[in-house]
Backbone of each chain as ProteinMPNN parsed JSONL, in Angstrom:
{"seq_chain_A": "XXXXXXXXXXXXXXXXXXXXXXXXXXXXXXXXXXXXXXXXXXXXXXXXXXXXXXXXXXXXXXXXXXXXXXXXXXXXXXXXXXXXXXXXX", "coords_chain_A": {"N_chain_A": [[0.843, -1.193, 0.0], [0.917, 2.03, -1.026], [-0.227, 4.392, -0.709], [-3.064, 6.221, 1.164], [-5.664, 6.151, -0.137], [-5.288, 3.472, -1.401], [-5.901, 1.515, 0.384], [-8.676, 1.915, -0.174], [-9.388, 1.273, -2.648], [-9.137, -1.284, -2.977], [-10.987, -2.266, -1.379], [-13.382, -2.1, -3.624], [-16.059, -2.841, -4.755], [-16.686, -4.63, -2.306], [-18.318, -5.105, 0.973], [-18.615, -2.087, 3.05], [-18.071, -0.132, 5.767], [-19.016, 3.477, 6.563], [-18.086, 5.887, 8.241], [-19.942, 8.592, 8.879], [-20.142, 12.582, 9.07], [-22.488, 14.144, 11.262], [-23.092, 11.857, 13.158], [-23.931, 9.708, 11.274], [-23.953, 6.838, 10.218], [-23.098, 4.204, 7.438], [-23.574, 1.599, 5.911], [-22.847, -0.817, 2.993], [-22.206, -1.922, -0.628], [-19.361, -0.9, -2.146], [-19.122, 0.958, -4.914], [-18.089, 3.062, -7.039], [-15.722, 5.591, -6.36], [-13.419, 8.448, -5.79], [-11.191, 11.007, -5.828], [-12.034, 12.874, -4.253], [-13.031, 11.544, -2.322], [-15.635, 10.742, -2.886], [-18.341, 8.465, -3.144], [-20.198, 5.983, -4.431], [-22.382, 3.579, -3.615], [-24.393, 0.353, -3.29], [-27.111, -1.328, -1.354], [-27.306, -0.142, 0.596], [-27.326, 0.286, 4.198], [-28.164, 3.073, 6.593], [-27.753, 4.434, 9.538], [-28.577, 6.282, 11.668], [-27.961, 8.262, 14.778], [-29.149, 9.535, 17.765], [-29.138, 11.51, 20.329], [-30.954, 12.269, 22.896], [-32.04, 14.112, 25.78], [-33.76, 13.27, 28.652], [-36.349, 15.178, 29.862], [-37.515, 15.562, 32.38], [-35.683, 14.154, 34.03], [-33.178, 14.401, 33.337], [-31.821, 12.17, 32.005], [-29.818, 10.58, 29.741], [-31.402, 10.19, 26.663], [-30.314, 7.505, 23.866], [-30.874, 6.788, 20.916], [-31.3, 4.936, 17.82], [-31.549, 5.215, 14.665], [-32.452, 3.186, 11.844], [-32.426, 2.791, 7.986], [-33.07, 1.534, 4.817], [-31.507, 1.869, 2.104], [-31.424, 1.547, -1.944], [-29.018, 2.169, -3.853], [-26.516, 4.902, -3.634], [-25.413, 7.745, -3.772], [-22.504, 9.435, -2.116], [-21.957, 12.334, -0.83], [-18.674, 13.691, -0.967], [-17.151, 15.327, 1.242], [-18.243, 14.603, 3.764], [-17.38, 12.452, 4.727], [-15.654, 10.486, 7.434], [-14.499, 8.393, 8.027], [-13.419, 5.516, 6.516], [-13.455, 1.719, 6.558], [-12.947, -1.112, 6.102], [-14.47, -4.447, 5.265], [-13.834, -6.857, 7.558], [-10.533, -8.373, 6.91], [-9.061, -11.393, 6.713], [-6.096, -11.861, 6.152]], "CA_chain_A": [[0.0, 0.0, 0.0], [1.353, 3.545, -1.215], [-0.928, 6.26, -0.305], [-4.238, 5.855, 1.752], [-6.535, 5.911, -0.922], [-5.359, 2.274, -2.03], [-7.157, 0.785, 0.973], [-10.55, 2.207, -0.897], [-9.472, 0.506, -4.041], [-9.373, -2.696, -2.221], [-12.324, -2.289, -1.036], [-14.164, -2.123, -4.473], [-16.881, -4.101, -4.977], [-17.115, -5.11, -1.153], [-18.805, -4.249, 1.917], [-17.387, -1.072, 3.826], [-18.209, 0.746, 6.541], [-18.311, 4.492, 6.23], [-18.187, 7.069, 9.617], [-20.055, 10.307, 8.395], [-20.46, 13.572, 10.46], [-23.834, 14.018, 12.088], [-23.369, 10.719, 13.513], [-24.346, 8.899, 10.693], [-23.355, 5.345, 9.655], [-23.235, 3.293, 6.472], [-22.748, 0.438, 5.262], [-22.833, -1.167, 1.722], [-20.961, -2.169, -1.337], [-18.886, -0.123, -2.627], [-19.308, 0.456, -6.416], [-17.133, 3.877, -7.232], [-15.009, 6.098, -5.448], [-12.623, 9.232, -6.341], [-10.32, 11.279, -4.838], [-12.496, 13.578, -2.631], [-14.298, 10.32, -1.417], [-17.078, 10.903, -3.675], [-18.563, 7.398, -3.79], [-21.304, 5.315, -4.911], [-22.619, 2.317, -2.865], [-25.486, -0.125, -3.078], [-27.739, -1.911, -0.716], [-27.017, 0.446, 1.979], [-28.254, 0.609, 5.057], [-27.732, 4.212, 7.085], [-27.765, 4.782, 10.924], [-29.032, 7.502, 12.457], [-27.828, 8.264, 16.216], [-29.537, 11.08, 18.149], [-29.308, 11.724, 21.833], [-31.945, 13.359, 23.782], [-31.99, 14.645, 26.827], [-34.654, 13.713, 28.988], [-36.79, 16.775, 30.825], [-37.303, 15.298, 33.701], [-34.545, 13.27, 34.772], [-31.611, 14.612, 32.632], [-31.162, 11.202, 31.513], [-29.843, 10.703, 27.886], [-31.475, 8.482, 25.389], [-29.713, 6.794, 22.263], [-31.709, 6.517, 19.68], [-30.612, 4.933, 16.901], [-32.536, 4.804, 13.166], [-32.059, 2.889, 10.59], [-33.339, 2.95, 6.264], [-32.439, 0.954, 3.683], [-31.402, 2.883, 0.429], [-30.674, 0.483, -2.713], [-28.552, 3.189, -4.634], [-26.417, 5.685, -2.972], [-23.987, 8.93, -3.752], [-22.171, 9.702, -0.701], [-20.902, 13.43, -0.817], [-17.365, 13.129, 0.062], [-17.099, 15.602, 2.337], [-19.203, 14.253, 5.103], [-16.507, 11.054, 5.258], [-14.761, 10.847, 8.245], [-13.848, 6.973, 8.111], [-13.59, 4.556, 5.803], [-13.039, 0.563, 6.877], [-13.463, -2.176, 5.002], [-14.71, -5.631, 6.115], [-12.273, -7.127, 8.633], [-9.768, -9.134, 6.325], [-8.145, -12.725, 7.176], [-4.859, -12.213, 5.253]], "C_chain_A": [[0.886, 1.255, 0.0], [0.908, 4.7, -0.4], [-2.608, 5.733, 0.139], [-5.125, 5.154, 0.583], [-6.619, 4.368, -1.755], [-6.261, 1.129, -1.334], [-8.514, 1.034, 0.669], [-10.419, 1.624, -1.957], [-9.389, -0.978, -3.791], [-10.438, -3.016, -1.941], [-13.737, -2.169, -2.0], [-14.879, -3.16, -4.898], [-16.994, -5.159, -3.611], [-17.75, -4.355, -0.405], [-17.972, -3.614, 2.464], [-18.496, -0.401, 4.618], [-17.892, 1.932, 6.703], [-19.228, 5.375, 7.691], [-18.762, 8.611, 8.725], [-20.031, 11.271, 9.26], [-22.011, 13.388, 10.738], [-23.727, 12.711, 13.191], [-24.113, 9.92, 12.643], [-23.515, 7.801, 10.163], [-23.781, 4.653, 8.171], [-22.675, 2.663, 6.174], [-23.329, -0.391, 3.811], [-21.961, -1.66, 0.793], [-20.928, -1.233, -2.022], [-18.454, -0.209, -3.791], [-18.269, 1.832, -7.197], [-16.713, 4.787, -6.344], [-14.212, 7.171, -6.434], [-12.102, 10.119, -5.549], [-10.361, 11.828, -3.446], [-13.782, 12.906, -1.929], [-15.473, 10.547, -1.627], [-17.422, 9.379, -3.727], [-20.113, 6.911, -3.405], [-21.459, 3.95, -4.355], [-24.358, 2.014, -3.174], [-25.811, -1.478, -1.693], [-27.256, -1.467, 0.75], [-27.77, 0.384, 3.068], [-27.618, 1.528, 5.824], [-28.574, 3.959, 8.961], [-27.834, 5.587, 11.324], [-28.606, 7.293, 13.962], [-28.012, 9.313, 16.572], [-29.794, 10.477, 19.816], [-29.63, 12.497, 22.185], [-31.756, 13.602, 24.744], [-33.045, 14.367, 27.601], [-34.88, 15.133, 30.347], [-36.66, 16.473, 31.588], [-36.315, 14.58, 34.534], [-33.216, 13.395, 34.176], [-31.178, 13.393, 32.247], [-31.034, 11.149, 30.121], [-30.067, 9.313, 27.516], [-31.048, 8.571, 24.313], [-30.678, 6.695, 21.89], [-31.072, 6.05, 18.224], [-31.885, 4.378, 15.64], [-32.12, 4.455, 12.25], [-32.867, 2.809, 9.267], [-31.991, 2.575, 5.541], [-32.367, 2.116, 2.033], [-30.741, 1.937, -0.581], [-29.388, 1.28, -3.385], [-28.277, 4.512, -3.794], [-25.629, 6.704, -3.507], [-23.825, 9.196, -2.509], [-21.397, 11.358, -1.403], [-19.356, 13.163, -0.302], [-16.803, 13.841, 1.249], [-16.959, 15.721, 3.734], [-18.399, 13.403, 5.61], [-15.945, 11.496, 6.217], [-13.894, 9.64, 8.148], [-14.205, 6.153, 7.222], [-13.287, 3.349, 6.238], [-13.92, -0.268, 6.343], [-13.719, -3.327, 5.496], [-13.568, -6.903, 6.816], [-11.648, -8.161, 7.292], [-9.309, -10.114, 6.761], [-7.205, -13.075, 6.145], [-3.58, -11.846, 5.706]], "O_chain_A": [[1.561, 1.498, 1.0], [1.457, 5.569, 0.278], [-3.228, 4.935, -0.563], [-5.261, 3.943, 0.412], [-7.547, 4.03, -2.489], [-6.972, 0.264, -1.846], [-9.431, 0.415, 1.209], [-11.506, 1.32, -2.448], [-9.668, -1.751, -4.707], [-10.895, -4.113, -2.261], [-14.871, -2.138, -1.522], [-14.429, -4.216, -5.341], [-17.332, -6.331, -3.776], [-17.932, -3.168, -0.675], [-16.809, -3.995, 2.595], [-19.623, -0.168, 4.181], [-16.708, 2.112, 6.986], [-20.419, 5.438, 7.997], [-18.067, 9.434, 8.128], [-19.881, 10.889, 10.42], [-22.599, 12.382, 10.34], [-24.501, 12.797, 14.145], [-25.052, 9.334, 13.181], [-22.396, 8.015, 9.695], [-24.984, 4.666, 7.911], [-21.453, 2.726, 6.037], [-24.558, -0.463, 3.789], [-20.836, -1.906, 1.229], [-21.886, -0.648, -2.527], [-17.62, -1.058, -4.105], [-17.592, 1.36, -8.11], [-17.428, 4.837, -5.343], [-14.233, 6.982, -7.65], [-12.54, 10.097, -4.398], [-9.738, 11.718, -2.39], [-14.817, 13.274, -1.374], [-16.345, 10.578, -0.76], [-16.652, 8.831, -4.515], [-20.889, 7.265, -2.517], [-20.588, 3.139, -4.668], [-25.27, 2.836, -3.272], [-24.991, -2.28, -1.244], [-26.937, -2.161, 1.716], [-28.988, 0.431, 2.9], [-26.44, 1.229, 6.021], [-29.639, 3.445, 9.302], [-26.694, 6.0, 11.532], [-28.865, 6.191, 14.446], [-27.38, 10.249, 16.081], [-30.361, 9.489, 20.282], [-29.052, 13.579, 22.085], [-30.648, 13.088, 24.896], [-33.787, 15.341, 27.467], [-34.171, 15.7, 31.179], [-35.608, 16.849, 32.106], [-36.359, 14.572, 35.764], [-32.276, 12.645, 34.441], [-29.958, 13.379, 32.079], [-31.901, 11.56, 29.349], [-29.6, 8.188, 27.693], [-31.257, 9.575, 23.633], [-31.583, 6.457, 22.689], [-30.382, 6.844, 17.584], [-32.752, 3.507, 15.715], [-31.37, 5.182, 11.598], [-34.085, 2.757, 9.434], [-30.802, 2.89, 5.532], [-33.113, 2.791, 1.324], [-29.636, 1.479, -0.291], [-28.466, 0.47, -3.294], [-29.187, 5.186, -3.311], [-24.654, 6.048, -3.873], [-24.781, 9.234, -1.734], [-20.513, 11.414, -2.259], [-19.051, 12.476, 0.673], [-16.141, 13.273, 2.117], [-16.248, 16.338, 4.527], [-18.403, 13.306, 6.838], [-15.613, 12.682, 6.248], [-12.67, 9.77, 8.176], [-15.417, 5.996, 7.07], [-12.175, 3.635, 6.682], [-15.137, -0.24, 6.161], [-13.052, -3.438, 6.525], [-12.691, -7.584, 6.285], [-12.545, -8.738, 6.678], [-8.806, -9.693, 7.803], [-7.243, -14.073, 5.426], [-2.587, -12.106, 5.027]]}, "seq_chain_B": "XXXXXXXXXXXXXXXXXXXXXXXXXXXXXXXXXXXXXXXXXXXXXXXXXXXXXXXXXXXXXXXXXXXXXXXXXXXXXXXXXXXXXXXXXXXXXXXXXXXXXXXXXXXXXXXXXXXX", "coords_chain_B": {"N_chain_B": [[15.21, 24.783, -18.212], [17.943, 24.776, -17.944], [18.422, 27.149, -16.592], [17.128, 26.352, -14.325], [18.649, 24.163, -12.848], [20.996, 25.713, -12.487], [20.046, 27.752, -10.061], [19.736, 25.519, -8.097], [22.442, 24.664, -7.883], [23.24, 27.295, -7.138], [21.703, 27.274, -4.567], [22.596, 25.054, -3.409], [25.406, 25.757, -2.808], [24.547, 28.203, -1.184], [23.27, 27.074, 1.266], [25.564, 25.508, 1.82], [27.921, 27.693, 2.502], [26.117, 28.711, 4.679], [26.253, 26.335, 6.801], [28.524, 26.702, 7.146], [29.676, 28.942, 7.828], [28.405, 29.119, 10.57], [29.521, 27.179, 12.113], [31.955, 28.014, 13.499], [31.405, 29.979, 16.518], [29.397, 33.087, 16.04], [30.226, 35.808, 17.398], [29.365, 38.291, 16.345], [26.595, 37.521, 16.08], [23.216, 37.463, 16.713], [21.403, 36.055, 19.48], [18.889, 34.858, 18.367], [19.41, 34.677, 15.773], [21.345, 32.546, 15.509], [19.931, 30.01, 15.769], [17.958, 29.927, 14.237], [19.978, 29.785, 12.058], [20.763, 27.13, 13.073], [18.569, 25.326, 12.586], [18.339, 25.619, 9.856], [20.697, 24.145, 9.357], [20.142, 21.629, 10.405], [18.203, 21.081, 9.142], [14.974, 20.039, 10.046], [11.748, 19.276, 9.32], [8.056, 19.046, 9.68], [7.362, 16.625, 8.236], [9.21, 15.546, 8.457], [9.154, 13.97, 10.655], [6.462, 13.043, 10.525], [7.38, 10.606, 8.439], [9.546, 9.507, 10.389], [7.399, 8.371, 11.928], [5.837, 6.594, 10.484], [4.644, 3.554, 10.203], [4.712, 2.87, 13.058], [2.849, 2.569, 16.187], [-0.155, 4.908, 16.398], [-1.193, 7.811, 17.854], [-4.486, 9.578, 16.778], [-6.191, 12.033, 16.732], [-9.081, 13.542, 16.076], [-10.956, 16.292, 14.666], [-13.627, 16.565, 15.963], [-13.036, 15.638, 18.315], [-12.849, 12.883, 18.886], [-10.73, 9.79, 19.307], [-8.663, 7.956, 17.611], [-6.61, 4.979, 17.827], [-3.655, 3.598, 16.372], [-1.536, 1.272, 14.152], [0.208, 3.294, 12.018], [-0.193, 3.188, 9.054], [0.153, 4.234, 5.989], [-0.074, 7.607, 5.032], [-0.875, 10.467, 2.893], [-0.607, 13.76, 0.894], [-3.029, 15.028, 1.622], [-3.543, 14.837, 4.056], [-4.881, 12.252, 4.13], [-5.149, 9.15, 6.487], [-4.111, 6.154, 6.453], [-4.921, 3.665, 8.616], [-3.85, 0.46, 10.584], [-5.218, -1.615, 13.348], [-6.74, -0.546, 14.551], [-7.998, 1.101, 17.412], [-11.28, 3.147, 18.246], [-11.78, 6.048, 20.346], [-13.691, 7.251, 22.337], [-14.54, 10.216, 23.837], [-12.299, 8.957, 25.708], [-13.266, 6.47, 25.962], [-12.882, 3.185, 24.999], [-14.619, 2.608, 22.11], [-14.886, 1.263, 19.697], [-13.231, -1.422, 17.138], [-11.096, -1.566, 14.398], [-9.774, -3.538, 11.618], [-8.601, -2.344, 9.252], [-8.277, 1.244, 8.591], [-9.31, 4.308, 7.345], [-8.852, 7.383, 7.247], [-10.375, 10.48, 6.414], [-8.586, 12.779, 5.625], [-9.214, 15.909, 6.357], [-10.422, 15.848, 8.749], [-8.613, 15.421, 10.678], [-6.686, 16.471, 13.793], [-4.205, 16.296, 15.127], [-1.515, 14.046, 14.739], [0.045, 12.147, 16.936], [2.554, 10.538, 18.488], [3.254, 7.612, 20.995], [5.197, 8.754, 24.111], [8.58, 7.3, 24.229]], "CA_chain_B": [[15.484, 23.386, -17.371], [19.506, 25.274, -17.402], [18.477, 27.661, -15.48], [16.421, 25.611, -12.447], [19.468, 23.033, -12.58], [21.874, 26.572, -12.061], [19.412, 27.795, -9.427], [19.596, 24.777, -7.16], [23.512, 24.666, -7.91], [23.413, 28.358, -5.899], [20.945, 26.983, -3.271], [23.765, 24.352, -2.558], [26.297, 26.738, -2.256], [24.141, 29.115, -0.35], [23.557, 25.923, 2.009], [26.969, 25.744, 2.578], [28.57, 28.236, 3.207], [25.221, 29.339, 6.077], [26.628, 25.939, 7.919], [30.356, 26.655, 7.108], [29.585, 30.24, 8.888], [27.639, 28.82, 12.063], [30.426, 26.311, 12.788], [32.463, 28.732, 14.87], [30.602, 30.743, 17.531], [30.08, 33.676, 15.804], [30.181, 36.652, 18.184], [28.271, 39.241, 16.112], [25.563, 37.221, 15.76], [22.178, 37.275, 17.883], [20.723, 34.193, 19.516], [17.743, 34.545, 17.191], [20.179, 34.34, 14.393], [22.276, 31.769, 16.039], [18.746, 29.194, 16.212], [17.976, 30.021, 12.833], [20.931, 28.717, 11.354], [21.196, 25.533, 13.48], [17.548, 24.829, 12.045], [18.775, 25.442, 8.39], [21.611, 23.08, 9.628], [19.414, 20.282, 11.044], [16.965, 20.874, 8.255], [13.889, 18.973, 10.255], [10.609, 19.743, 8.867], [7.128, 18.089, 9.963], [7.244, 15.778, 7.299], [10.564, 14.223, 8.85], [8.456, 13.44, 11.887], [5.438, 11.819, 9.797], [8.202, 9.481, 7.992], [9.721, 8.754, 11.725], [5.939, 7.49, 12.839], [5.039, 5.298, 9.377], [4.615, 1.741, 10.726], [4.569, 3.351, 14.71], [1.773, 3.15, 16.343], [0.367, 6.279, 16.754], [-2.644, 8.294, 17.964], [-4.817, 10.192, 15.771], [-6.96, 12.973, 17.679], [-10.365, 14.269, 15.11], [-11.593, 17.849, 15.135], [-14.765, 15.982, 16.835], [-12.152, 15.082, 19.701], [-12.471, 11.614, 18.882], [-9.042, 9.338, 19.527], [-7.97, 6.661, 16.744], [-5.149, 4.704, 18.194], [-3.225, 1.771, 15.472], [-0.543, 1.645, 13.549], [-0.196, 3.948, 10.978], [0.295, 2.292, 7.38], [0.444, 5.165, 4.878], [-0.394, 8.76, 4.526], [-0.785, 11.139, 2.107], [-0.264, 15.245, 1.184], [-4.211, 15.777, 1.921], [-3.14, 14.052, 5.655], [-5.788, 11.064, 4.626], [-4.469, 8.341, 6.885], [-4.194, 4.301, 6.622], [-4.167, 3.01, 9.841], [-3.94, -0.905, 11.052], [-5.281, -2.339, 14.045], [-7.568, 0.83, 14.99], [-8.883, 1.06, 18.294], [-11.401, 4.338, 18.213], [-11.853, 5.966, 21.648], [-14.636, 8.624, 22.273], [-14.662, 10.509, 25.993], [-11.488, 8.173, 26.563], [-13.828, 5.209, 26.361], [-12.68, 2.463, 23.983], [-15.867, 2.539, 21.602], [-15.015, -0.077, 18.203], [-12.326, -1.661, 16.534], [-11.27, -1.527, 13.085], [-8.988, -3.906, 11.301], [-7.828, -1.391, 8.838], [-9.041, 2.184, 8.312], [-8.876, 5.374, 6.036], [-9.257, 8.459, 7.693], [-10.172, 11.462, 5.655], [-7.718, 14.207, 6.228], [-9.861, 17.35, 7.008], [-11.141, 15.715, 9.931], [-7.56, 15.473, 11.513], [-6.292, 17.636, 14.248], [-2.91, 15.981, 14.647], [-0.75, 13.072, 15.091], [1.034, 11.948, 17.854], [3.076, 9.39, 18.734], [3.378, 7.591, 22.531], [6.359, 8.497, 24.412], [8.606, 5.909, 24.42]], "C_chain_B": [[16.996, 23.906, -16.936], [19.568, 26.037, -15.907], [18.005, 27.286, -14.23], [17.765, 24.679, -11.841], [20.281, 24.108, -11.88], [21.256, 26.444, -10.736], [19.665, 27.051, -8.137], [20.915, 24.354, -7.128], [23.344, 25.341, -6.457], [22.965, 27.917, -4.774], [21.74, 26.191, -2.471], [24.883, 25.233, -1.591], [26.047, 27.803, -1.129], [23.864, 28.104, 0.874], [25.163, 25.79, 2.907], [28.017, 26.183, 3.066], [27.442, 29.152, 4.333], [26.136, 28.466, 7.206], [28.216, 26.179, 7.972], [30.247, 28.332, 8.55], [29.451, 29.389, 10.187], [28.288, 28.015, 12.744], [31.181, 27.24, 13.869], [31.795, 29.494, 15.494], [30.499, 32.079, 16.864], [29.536, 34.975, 16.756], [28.658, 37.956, 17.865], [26.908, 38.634, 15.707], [24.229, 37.016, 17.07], [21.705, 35.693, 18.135], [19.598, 33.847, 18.207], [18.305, 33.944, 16.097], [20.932, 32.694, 14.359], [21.513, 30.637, 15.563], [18.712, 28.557, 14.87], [19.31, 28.944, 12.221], [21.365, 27.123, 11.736], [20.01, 25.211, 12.943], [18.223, 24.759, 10.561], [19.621, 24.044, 8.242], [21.352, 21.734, 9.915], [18.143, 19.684, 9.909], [15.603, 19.877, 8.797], [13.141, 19.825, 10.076], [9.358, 18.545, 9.084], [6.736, 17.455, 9.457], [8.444, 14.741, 7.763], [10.046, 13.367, 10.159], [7.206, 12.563, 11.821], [6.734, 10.617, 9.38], [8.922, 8.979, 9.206], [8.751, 7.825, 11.745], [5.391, 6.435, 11.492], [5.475, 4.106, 10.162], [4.772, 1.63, 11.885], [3.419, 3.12, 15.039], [1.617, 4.685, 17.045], [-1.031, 6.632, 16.951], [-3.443, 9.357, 17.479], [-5.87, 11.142, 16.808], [-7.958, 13.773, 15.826], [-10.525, 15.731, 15.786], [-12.743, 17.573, 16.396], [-14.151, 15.483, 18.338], [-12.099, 13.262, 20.047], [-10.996, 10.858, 18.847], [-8.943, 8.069, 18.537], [-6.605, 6.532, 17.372], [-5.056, 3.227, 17.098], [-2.187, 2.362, 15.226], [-0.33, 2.265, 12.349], [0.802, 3.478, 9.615], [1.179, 3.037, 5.966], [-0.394, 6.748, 5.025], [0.076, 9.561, 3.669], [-0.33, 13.169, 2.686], [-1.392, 16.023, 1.773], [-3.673, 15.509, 4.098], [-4.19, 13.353, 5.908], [-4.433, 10.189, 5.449], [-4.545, 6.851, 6.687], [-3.906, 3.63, 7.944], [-4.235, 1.306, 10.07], [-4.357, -0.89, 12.855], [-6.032, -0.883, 15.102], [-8.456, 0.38, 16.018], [-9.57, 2.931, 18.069], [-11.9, 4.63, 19.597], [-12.465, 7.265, 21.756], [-14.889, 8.347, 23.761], [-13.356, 9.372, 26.549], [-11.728, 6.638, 26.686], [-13.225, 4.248, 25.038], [-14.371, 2.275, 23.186], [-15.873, 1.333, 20.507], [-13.484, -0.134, 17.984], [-12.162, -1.806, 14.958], [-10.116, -2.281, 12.53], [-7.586, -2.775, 10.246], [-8.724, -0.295, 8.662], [-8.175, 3.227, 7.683], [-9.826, 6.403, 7.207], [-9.405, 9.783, 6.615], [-9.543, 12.82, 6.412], [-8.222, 15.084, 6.846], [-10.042, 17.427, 7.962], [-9.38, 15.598, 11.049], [-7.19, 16.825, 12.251], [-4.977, 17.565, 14.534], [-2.881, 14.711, 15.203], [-0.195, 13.05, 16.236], [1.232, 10.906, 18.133], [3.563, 8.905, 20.276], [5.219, 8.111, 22.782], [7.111, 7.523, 24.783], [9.695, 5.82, 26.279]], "O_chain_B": [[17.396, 23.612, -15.81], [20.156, 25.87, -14.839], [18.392, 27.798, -13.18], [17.923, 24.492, -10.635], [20.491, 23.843, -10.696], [21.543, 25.455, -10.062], [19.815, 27.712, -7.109], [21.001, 23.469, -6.277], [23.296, 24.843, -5.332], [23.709, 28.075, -3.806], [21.805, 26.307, -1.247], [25.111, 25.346, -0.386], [26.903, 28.228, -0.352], [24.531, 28.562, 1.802], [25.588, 25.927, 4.054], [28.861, 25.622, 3.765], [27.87, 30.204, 4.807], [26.677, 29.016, 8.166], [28.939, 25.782, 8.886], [30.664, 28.498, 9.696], [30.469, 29.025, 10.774], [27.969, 27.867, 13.924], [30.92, 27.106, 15.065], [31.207, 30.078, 14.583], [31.605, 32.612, 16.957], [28.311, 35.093, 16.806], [27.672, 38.328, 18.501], [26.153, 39.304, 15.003], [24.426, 36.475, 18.158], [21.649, 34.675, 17.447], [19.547, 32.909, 17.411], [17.878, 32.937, 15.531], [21.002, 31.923, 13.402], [22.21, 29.959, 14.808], [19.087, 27.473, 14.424], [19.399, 27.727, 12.062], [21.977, 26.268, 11.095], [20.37, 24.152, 12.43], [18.631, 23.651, 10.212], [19.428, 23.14, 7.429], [22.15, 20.816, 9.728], [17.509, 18.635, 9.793], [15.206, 19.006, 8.023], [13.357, 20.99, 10.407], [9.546, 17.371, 8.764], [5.568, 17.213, 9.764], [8.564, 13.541, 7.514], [10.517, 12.295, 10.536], [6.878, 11.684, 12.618], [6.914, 9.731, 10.216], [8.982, 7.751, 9.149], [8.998, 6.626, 11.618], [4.545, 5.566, 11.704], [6.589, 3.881, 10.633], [5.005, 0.484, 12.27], [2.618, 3.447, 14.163], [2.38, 5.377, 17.718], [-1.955, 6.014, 16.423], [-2.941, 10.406, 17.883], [-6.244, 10.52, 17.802], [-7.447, 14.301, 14.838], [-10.316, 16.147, 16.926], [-12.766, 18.166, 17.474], [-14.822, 15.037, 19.268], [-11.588, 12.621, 20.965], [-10.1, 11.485, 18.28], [-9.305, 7.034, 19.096], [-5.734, 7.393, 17.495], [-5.825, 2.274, 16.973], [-1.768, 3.437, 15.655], [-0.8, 1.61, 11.42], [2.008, 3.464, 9.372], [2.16, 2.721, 5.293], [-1.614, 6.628, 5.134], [1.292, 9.591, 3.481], [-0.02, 13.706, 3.75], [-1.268, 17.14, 2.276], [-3.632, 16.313, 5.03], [-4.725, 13.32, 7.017], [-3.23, 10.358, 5.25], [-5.699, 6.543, 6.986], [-2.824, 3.139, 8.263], [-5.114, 0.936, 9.293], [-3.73, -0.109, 13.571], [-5.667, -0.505, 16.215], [-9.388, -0.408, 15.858], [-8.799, 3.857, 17.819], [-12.44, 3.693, 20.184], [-11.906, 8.283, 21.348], [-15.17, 7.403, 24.499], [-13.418, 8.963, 27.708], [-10.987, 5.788, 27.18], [-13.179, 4.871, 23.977], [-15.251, 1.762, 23.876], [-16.806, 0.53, 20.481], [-12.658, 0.679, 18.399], [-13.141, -2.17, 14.307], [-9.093, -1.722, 12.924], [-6.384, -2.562, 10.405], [-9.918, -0.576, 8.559], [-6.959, 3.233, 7.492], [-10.923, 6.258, 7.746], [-8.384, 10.036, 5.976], [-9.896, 13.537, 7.348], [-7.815, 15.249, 7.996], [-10.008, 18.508, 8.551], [-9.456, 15.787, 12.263], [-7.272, 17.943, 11.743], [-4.33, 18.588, 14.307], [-3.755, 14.218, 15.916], [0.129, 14.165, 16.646], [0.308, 10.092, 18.131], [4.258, 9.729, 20.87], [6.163, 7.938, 22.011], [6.645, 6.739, 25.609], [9.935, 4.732, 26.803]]}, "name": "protein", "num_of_chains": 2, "seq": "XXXXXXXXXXXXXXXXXXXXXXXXXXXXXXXXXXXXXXXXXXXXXXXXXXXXXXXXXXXXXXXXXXXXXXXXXXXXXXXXXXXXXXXXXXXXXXXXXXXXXXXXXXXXXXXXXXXXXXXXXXXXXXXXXXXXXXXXXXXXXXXXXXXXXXXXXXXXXXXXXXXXXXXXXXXXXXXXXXXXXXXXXXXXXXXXXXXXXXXXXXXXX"}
């Protein structure tokens, strides 16, 4: 491996796990990619995580939501993490 | 192409005779000055300190204050990272593991490496 971006070319045409901001999660296969982590995934499924506050008891609830999307563009932006499905090599 | 090859001739020369000066103490010179030239002389730049830490482990700190700790594989000029054997650690807490991961640069706030 050269330069980061080769572990995303490895990862073409498998499942990956991608860290966005908001606290959002996805995962899918990964079908194109380019330099400013523009990429294209199918059979995603996205994770929502939102923590409330409750009123009365200051206790915080997780919440977590999930939706299937068959067909995705990911801005690349938003990436924070990319990892690819654990390897045995 | 003559003239860049000249160019970086002079830059030698101008190179060497800064550390040929700075070898003896030289009196009229200020500390400031003094510093200066032992940096020129030592030439380290924070790129000599990334190529130290390739294949170190090392701990990655996010704008979000999140902590990636592995070993770091490869990085680039954006400062994406490749790390191995990624523990990520939010509030201090160990939260997931990651066999290998790709960090996108922007989100970095810096590197650091344990003391040894």
């Amino acid at each position: 491996m050269e330069e980061p971006l080769d572990l995303i070319k490895l990862s073409l045409s498998e499942r990956v796990y991608i860290k966005c901001r908001n606290s959002r999660e996805l995962r899918g296969t990964l079908h194109a990619y380019d330099q400013h982590l523009n990429m294209v995934l199918s059979q995603v499924e996205e994770t929502i995580t939102s923590v409330e506050e409750d009123e009365e008891t200051g206790e915080e609830i997780v919440s977590k939501r999930t939706r299937n999307v068959g067909m995705l563009f990911v801005r690349g932006d938003i990436v924070v993490l990319v990892s690819p499905p654990l390897r045995t090599s | 192409m003559r003239s860049l090859y000249h160019s970086s001739r002079k830059q030698e020369k101008l190179t060497e005779s800064i550390t040929m000066s700075s070898e003896p103490k030289d009196s009229t010179k200020t500390p400031a000055e003094q510093s200066a030239a032992a940096v020129i002389e030592n030439k380290r730049s924070p790129a000599d300190f990334l190529k130290a830490v390739l294949g170190r482990p090392v701990n990655v700190r996010l704008n979000t204050g999140t902590d990636y700790r592995g070993v770091l594989a490869c990085l680039d000029g954006y400062m994406n990272i490749a790390m191995e054997q990624t523990e990520e650690y939010v509030d201090g807490q160990l939260k997931s593991k990651y066999g290998d991961c790709f960090i996108r640069g922007n989100n970095v706030l810096y590197i650091s490496s344990p003391t040894r």
